[in-house]
Backbone as a chain_set.jsonl record, in Angstrom:
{"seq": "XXXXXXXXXXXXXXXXXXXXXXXXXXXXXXXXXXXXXXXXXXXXXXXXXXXXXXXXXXXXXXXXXXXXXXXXXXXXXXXXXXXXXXXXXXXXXXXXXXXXXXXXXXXXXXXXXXXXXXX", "coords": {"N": [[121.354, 178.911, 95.17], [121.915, 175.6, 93.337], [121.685, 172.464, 94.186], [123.717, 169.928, 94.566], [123.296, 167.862, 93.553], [121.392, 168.465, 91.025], [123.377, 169.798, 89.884], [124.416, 167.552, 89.137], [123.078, 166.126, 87.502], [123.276, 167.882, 85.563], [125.553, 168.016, 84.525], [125.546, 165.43, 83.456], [123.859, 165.169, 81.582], [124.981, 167.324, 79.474], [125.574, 168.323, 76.745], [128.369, 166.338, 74.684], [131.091, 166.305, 72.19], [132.281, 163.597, 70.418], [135.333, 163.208, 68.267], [136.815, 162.366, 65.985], [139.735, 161.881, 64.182], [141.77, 161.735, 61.631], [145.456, 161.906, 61.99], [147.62, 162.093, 60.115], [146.928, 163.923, 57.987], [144.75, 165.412, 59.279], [142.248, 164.97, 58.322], [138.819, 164.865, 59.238], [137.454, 162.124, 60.061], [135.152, 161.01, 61.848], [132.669, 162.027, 63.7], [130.688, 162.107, 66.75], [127.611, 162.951, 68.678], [127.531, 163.586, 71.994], [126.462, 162.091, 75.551], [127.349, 162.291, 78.664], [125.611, 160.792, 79.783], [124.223, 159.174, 78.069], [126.715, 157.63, 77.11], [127.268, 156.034, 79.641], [124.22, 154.831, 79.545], [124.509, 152.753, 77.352], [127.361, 151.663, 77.437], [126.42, 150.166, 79.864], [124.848, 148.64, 78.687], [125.793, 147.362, 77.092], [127.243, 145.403, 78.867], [125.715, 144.274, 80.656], [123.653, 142.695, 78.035], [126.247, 141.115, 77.169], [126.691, 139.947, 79.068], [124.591, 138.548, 79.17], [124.342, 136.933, 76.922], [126.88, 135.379, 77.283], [125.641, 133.87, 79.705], [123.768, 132.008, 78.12], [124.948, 131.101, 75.997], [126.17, 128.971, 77.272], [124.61, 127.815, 78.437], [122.912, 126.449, 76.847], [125.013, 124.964, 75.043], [126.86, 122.447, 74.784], [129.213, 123.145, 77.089], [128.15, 123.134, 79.358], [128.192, 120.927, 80.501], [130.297, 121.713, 81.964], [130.103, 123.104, 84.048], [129.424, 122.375, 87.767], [127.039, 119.729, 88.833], [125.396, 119.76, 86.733], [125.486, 117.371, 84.919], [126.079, 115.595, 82.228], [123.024, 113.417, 80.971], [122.706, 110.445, 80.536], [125.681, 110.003, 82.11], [124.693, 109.971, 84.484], [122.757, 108.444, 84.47], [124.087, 106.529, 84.887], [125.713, 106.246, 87.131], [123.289, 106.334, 88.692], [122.629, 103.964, 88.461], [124.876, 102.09, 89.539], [125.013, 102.585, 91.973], [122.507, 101.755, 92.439], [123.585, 98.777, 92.303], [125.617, 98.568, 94.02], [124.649, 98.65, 96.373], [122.55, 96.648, 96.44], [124.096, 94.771, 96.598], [125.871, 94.731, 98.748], [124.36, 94.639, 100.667], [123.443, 91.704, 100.237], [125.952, 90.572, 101.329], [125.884, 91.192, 103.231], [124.179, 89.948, 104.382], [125.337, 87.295, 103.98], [126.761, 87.224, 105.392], [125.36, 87.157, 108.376], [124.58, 84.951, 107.973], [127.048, 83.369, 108.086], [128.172, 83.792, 110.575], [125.898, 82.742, 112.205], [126.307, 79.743, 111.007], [128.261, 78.854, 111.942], [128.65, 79.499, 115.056], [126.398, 77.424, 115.21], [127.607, 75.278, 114.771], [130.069, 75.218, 116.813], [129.2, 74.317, 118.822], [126.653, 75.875, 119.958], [122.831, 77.544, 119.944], [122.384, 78.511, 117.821], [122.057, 81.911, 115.823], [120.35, 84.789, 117.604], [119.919, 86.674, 116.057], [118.649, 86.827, 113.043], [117.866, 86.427, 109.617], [115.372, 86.212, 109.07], [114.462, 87.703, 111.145]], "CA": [[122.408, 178.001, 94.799], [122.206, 174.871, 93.213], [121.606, 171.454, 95.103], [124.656, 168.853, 94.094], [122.47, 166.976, 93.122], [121.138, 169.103, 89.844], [124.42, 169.77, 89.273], [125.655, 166.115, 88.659], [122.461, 165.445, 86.751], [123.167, 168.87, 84.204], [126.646, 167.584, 83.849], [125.131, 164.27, 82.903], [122.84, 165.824, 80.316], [125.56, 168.465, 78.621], [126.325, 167.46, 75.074], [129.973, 166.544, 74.173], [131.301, 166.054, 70.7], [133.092, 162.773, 70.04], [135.695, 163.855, 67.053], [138.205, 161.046, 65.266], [140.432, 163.021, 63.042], [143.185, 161.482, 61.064], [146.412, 162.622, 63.018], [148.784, 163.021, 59.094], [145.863, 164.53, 57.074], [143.581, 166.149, 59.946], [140.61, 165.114, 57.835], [137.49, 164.432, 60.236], [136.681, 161.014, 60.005], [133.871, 160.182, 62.519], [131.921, 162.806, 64.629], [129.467, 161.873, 67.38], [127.724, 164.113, 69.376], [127.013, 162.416, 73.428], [126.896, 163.159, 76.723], [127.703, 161.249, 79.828], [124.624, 159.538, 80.165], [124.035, 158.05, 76.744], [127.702, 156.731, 77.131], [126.894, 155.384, 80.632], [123.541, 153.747, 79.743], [124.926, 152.437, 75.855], [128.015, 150.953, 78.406], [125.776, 149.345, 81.042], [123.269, 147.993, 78.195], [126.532, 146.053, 76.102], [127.479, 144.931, 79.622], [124.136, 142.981, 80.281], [123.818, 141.839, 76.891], [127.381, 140.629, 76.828], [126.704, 138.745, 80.187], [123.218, 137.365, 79.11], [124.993, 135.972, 75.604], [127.512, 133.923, 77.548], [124.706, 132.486, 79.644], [123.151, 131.629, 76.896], [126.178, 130.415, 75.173], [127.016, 128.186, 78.331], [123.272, 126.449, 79.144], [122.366, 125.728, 75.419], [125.853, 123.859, 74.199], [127.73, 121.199, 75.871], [129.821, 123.951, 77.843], [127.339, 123.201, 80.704], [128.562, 119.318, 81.178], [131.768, 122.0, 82.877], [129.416, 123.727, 85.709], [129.2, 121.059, 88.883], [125.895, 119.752, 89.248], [124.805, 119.737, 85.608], [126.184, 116.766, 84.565], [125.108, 114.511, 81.153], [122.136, 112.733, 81.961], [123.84, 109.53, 80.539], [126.634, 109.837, 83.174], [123.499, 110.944, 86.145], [121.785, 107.386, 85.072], [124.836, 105.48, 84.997], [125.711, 106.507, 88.646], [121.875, 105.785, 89.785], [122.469, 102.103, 88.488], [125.904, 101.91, 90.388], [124.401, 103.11, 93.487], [121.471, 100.485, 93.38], [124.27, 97.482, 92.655], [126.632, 98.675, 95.306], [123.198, 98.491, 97.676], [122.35, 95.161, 96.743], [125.764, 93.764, 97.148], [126.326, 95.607, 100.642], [123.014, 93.984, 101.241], [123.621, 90.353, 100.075], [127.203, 90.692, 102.234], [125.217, 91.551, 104.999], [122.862, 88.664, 104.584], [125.626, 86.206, 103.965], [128.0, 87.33, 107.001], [125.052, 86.836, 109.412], [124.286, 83.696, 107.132], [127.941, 82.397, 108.366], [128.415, 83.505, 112.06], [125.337, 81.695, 112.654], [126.785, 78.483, 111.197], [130.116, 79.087, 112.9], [128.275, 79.336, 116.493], [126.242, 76.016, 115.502], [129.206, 73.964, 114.799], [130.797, 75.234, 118.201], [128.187, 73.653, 119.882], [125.556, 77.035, 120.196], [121.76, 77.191, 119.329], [122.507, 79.552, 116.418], [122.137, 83.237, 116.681], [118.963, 85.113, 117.643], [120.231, 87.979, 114.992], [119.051, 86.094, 112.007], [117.717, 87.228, 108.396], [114.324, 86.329, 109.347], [113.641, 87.986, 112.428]], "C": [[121.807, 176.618, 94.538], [122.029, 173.562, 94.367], [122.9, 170.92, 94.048], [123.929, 167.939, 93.152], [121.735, 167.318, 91.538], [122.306, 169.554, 89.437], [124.952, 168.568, 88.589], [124.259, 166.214, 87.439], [122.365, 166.669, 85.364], [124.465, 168.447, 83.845], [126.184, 166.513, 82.967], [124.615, 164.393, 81.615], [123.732, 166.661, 79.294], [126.253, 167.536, 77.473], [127.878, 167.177, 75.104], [130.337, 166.08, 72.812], [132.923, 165.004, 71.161], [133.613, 163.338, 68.668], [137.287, 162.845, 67.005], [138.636, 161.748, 63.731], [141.764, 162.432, 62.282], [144.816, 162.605, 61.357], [147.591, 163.006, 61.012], [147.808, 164.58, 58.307], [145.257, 166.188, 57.686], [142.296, 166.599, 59.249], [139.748, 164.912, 59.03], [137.051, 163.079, 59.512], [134.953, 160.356, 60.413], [133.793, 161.988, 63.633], [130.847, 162.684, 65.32], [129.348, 162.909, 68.406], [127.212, 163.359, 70.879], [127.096, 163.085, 74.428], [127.082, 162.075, 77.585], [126.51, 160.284, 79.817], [124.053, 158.778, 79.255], [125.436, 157.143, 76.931], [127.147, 155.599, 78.577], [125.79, 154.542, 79.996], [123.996, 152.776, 78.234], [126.331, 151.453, 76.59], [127.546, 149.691, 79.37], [124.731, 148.281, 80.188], [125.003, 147.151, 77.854], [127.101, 144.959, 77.476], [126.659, 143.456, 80.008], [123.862, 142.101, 79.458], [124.753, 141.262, 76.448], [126.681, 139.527, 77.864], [125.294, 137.709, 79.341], [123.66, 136.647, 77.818], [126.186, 135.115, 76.141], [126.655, 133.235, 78.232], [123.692, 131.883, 78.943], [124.036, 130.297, 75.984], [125.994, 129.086, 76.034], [125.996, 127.002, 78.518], [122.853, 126.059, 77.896], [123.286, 125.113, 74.48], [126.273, 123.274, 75.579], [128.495, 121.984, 77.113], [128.846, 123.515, 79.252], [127.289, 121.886, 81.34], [129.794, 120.475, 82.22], [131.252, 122.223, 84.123], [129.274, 122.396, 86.823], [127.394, 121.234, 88.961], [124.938, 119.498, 88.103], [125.99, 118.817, 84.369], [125.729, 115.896, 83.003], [124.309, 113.302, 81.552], [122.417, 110.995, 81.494], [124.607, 108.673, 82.07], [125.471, 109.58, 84.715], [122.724, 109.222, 86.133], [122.556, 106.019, 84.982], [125.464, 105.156, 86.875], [124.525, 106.125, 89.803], [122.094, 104.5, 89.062], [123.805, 101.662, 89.247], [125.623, 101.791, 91.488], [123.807, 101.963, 93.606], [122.543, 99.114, 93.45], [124.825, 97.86, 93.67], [125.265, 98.769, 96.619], [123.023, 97.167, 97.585], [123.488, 94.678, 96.917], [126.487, 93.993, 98.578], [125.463, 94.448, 100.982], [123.101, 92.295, 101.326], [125.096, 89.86, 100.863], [126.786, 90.511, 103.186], [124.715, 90.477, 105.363], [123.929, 86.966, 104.822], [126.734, 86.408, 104.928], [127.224, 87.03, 107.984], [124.655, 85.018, 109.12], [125.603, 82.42, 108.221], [128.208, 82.992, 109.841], [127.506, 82.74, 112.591], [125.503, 80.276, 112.665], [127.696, 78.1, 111.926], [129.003, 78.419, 114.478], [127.385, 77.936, 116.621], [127.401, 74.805, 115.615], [130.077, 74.435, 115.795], [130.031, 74.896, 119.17], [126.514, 74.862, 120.405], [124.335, 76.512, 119.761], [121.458, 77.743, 118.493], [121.847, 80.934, 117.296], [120.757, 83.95, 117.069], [118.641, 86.386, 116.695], [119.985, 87.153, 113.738], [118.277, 86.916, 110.867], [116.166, 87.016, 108.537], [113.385, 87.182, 110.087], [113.138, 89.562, 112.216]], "O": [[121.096, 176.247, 95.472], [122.314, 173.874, 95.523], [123.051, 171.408, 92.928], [124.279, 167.472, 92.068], [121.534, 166.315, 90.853], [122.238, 169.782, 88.229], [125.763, 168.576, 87.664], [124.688, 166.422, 86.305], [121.633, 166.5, 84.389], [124.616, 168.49, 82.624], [126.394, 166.627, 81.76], [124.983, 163.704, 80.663], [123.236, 166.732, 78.169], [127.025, 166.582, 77.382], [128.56, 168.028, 75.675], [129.534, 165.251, 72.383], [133.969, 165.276, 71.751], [132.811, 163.862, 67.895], [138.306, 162.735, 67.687], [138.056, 161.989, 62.673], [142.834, 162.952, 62.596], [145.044, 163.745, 60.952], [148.166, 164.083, 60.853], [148.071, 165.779, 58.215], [145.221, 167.321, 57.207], [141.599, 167.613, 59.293], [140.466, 164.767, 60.019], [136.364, 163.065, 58.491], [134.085, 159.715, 59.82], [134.685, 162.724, 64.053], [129.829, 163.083, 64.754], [130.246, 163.568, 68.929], [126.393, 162.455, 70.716], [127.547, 164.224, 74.546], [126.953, 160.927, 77.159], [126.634, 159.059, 79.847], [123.414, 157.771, 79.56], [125.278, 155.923, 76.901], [126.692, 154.476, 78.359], [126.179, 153.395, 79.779], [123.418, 151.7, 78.388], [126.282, 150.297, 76.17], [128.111, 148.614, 79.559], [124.03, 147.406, 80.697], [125.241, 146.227, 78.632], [127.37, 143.795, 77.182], [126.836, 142.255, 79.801], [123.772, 140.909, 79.751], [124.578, 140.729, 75.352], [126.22, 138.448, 77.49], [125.226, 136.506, 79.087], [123.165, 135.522, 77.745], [126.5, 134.136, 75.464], [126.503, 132.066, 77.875], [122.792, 131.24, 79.483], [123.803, 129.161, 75.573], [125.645, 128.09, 75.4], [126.219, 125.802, 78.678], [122.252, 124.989, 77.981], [122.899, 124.724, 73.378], [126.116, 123.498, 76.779], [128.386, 121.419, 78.201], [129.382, 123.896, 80.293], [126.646, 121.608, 82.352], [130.15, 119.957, 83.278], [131.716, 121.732, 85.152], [128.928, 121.341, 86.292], [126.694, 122.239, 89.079], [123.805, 119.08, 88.342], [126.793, 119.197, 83.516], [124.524, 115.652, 83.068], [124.723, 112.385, 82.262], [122.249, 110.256, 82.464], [124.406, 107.643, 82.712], [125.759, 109.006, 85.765], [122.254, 108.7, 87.144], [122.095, 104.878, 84.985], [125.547, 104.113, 87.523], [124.576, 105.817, 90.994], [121.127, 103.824, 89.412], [123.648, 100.508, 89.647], [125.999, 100.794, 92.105], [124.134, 101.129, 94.45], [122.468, 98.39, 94.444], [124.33, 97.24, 94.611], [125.505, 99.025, 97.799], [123.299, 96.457, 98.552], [123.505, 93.875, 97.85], [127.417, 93.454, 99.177], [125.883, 93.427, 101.528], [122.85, 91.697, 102.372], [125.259, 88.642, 100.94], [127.204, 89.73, 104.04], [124.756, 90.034, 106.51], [123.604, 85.952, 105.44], [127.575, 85.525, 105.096], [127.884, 86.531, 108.897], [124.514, 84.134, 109.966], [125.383, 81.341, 108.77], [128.711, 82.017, 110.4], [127.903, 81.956, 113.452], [125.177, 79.539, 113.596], [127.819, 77.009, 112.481], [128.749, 77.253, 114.779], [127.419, 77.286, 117.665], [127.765, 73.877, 116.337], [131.182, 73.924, 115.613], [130.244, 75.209, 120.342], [125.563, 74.484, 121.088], [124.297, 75.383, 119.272], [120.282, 77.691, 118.134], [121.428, 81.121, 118.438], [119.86, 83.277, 116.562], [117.561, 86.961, 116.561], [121.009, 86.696, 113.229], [118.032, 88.091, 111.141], [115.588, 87.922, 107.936], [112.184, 87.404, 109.929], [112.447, 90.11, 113.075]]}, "num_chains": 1, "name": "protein.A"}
């Protein structure tokens, strides 16, 4: 007897006749002859090659400003010059808030602060 296993793979292999017949006429139009596993791998190949033609499509036009993370490099070096002003201006805040509690605490009679921009 038979393993399962040589069974699936003689089904796989047994010819079948594709047959497209005009249903008023019943001329024969189209006749292919196939078997399971040409359909299967002829299926699994347009699958692949469908997928690999949208990423294709997607990373070589603009479509790829949509994905996160892959943004226009434009936008990517307008954001790194934002960043550095909003740093120096944090920074020059910083400098001129310890700038004025130190004057504050002289003009209340103090010896100014020991937190200063020098130290």
């Amino acid at each position: 007897m038979e393993s399962k296993r040589k069974k699936f793979l003689r089904k796989l292999q047994l010819p079948l006749r594709l047959v497209i017949i005009n249903d008023e006429t019943f001329e024969e139009k189209f006749s292919f002859k196939l078997t399971p596993m040409n359909v299967f791998v002829g299926a699994s190949s347009f699958v692949v090659l469908f997928g690999l033609a949208i990423i294709l499509l997607v990373f070589s036009t603009p479509f790829r400003e949509l994905l996160p993370g892959y943004g226009d490099n434009d936008t990517k070096q307008n954001l790194q010059e934002l960043l550095y002003k909003t740093d120096s201006i944090e920074k020059s805040l910083r400098e001129k808030d310890i700038f004025l509690k130190n004057k504050i605490n002289i003009l209340n009679g103090g010896e100014g602060l020991n937190d200063s921009l020098y130290n």
